[in-house]
C-alpha positions in Angstrom: 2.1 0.4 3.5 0.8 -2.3 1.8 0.5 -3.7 -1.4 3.1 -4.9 -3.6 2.5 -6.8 -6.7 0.1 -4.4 -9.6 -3.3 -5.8 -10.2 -3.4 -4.8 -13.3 -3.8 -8.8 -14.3 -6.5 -9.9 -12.7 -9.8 -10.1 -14.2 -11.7 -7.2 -14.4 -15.5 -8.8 -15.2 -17.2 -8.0 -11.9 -20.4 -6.8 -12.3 -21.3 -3.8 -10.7 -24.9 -4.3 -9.6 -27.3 -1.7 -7.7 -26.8 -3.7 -4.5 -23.1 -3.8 -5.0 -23.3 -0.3 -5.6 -25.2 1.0 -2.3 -22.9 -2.3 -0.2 -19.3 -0.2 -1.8 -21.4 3.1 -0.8 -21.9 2.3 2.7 -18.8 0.6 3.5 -17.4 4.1 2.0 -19.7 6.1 4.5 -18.5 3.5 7.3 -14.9 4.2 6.4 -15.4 8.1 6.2 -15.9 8.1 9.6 -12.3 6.9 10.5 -9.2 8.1 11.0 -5.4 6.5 9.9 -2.6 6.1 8.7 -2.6 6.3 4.6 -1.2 3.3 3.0 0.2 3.5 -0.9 0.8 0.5 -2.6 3.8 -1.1 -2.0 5.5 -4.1 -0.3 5.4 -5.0 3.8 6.5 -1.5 5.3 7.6 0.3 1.8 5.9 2.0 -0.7 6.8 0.9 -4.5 6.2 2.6 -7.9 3.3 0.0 -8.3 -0.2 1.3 -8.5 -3.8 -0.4 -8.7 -4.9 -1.4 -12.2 -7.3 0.9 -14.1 -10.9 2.0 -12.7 -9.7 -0.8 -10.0 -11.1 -0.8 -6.3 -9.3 -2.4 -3.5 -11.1 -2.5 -0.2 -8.4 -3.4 2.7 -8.7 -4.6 6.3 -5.7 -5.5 8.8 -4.7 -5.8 11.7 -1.6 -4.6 13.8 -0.1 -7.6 16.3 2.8 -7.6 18.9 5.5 -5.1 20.1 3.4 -5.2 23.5 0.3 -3.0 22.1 -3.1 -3.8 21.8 -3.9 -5.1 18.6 -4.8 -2.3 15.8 -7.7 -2.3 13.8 -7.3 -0.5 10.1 -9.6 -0.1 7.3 -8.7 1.1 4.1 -9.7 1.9 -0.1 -7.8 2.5 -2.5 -8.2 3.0 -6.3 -6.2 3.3 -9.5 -6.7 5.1 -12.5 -4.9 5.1 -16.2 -5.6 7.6 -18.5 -2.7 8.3 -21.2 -0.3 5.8 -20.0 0.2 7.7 -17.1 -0.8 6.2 -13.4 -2.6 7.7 -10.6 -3.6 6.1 -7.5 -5.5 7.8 -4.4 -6.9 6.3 -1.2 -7.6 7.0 2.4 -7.7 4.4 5.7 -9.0 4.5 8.9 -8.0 3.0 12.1 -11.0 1.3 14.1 -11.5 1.4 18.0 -11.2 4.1 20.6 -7.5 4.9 20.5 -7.7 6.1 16.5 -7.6 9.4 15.4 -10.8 11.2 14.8 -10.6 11.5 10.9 -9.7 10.4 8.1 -5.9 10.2 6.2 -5.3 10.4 2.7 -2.7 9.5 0.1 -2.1 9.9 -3.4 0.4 8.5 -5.6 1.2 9.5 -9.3 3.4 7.1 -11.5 5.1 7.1 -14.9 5.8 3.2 -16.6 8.6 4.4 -18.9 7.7 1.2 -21.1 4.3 2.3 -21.9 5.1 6.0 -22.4 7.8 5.0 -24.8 6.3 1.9 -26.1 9.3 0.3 -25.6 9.4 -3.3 -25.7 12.5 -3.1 -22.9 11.8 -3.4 -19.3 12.2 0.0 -17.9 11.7 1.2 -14.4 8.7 2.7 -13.0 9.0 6.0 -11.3 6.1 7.8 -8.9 6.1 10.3 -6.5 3.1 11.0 -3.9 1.9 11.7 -0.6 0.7 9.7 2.3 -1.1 10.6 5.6 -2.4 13.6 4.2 -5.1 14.7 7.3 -8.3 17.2 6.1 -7.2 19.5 9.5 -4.2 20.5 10.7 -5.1 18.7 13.8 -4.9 15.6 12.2 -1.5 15.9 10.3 0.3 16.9 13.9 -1.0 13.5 15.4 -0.1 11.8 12.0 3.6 13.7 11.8 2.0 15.9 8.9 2.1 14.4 5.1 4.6 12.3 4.3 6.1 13.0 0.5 8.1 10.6 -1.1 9.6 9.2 -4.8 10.4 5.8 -5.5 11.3 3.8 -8.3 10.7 -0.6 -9.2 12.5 -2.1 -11.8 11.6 -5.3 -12.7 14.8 -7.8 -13.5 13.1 -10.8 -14.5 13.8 -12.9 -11.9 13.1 -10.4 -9.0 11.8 -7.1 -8.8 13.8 -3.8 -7.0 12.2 -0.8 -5.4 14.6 2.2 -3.5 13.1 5.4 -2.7 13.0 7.9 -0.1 10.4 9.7 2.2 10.3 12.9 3.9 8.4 13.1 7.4 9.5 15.9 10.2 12.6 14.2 12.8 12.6 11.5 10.3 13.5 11.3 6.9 14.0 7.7 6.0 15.7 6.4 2.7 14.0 2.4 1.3 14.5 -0.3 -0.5 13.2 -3.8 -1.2 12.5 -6.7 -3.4 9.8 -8.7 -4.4 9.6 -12.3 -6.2 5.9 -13.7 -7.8 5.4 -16.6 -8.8 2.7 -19.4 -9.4 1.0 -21.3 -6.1 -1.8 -23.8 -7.0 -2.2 -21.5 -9.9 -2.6 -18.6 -8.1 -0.2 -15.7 -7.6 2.3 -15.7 -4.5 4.8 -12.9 -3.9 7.2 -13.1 -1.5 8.7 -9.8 -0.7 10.9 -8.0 2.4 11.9 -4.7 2.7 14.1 -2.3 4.8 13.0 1.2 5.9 15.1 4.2 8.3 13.3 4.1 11.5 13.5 6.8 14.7 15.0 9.8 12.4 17.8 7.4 10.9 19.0 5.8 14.1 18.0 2.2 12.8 16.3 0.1 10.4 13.0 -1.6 10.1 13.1 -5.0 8.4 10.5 -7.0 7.4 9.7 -10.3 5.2 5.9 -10.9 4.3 4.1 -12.3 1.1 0.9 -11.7 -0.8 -1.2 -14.5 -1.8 -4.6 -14.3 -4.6 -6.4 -17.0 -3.2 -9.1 -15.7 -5.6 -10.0 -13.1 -8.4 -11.7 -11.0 -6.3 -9.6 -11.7 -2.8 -6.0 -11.6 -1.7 -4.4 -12.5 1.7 -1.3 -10.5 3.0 1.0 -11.3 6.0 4.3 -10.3 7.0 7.1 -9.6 10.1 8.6 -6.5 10.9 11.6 -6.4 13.5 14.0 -3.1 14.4 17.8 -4.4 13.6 19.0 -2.5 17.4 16.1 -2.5 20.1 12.4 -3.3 19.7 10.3 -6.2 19.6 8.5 -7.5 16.4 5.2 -6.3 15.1 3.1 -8.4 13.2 0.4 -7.5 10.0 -2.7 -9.7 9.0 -4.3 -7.8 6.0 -7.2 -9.1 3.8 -7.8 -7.1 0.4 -11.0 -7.3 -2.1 -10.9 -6.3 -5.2 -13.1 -5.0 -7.9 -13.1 -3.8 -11.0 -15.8 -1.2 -12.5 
């Protein structure tokens, strides 16, 4: 899960040419192909309220490091829409290499920003509920543990931002929460952000401390550590993310 800080403030001047057009198509086709694990937006290992700005494209890449595996290759798109101060966010990934699955995994997210809907000038929290790992055949949801339904809500406090929510996945309901902090890097965003998520049906927790860095308009770098509190060994995430805006 990936994705924490909206996007909703970057530009959004792109042009969408007839070769960027058939490049998005066949990197769609490519993708299609693919299986995975569904990633909403939302911090390192969490899923937040946040969505991806309006008519907004993000095309993801990462990979999974440590814990003794072989490293795991993911590709990913996800896209936000706005209509009526109401949010909606849907997407799909796909792992890469002969281990993955053999199709694809969806998610959808839909979110409510109280302050819009009540244009309020207050700071109120943002609520969504959704669905991640969503497989097209039954096949695929068993390998995926089935869809994963959750709600979650971010307020933001001015000088960091909260998220708490709760998912529900077969032998292993797991309750959330993290926080987030952005600020200004050589004039470019930087959000720091860790998170803690109920791992192996509530036996432990997953924590995790990572950041998100716009390096550019149109191209954002993510990172971050995960480590169990009781037994495991760390895993590690290297994520790249363009983004476009139609």
């Amino acid at each position: 899960m990936t994705r924490g800080i909206e996007l909703s403030h970057r530009p959004s001047d792109l042009p969408c040419s007839p070769v960027l057009r058939r490049t998005l198509a066949a990197l769609l086709l490519a993708l299609a192909a693919r299986p995975a694990v569904a990633t909403p937006t939302g911090l390192n290992n969490i899923i937040t309220a946040d969505t991806p700005a309006d008519k907004e494209i993000v095309f993801q890449a990462f990979a999974v490091l440590g814990d003794e595996r072989t490293t795991d290759w993911v590709l990913g798109v996800k896209g936000g829409l706005r209509p009526w101060n109401q949010r909606f966010e849907f997407g799909f990934d796909g792992r890469v290499g002969e281990s993955a699955p053999t199709s694809l995994v969806l998610q959808f997210k839909y979110a409510l920003a109280f302050s819009e809907l009540l244009d309020s000038d207050s700071t109120l929290p943002v609520a969504a509920v959704g669905v991640a790992n969503a497989g097209v055949t039954g096949d695929i949801r068993d390998d995926v543990d089935q869809p994963v339904p959750y709600f979650v809500v971010t307020q933001d406090f001015d000088w960091f931002r909260g998220t708490v929510g709760y998912q529900f996945q077969p032998d292993n309901n797991a309750g959330f929460f993290g926080f987030d902090k952005t600020f200004e890097l050589f004039d470019r965003d930087f959000q720091f952000r860790t998170d803690f998520l109920q791992i192996e049906d509530q036996d432990q927790w997953l924590g995790s401390v990572g950041f998100i860095y716009f390096i550019h308009e149109h191209f954002a770098f993510e990172s971050w550590m995960s480590v169990p509190f009781e037994h495991g060994e760390p895993t590690f995430i290297l994520k790249i993310d363009l983004i476009f805006n139609f």
